[in-house]
C-alpha positions in Angstrom: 21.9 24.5 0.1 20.8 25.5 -3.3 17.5 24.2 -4.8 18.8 22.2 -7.1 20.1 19.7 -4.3 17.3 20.4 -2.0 14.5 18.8 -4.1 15.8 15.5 -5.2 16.3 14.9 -1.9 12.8 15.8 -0.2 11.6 13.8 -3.4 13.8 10.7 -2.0 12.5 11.3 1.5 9.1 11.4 0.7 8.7 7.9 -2.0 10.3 6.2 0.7 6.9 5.9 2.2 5.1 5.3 -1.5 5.2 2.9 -4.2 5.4 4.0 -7.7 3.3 1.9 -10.2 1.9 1.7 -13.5 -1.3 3.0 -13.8 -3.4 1.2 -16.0 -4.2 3.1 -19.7 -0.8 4.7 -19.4 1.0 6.8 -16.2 2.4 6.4 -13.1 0.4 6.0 -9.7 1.6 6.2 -6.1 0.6 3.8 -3.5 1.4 4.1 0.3 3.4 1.6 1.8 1.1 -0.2 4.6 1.6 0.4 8.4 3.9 -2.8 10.2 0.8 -3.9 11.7 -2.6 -3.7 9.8 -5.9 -5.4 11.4 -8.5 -6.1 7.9 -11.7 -5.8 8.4 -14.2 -9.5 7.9 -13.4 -9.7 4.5 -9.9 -9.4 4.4 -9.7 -5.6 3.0 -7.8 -2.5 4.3 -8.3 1.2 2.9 -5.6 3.6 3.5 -4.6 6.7 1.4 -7.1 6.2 -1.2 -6.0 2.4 -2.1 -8.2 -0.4 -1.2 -6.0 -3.2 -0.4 -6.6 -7.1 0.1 -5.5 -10.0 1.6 -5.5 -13.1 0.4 -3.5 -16.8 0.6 -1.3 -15.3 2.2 -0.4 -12.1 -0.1 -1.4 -8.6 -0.4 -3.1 -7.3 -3.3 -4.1 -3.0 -3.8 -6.4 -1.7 -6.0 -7.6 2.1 -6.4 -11.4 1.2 -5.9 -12.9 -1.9 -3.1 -13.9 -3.3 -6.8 -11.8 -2.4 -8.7 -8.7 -4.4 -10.5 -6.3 -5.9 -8.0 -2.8 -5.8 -8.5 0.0 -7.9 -6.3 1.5 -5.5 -3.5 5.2 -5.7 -3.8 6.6 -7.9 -1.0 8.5 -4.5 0.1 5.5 -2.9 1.5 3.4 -5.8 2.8 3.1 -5.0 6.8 5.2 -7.5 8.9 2.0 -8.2 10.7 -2.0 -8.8 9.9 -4.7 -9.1 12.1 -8.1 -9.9 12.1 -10.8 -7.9 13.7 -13.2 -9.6 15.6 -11.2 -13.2 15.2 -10.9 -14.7 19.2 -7.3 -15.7 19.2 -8.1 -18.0 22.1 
């Protein structure tokens, strides 16, 4: 297989696992798709991949810094489940 057909494809393979985004000021930014299940810590946040992400009435939020701007996580790579550490689920 030549090049030419090879790297579209990898390319393909790997954004699978990413979001694409505007970055703010002009660009694009990736950000990782969350695991299926993610536990957040006391104050709702998760940091994976360089994003800190936070959750919220129910919605996911990701941001590049714990402080910084948040912007809405598309639906598509919300994790199908969310824990709580330390919650008793008694």
């Amino acid at each position: 297989m030549s090049n030419h057909v090879l790297v579209p494809a990898f390319s393909l393979l790997v954004l699978t696992g990413c979001m694409v985004a505007p970055r703010q000021g002009g660009g694009l930014e990736i950000v990782p798709i969350l695991p299926v299940v993610v536990e957040v810590d006391s104050d709702n946040y998760y940091a994976q991949g360089g994003y800190h992400y936070f959750y919220t009435s129910d919605r996911w939020y990701y941001a590049s810094s714990r402080n910084g701007e948040r912007r809405e996580l598309p639906r598509s790579h919300w994790p199908k489940e969310t824990r709580h550490r330390g919650w008793d689920r008694h």
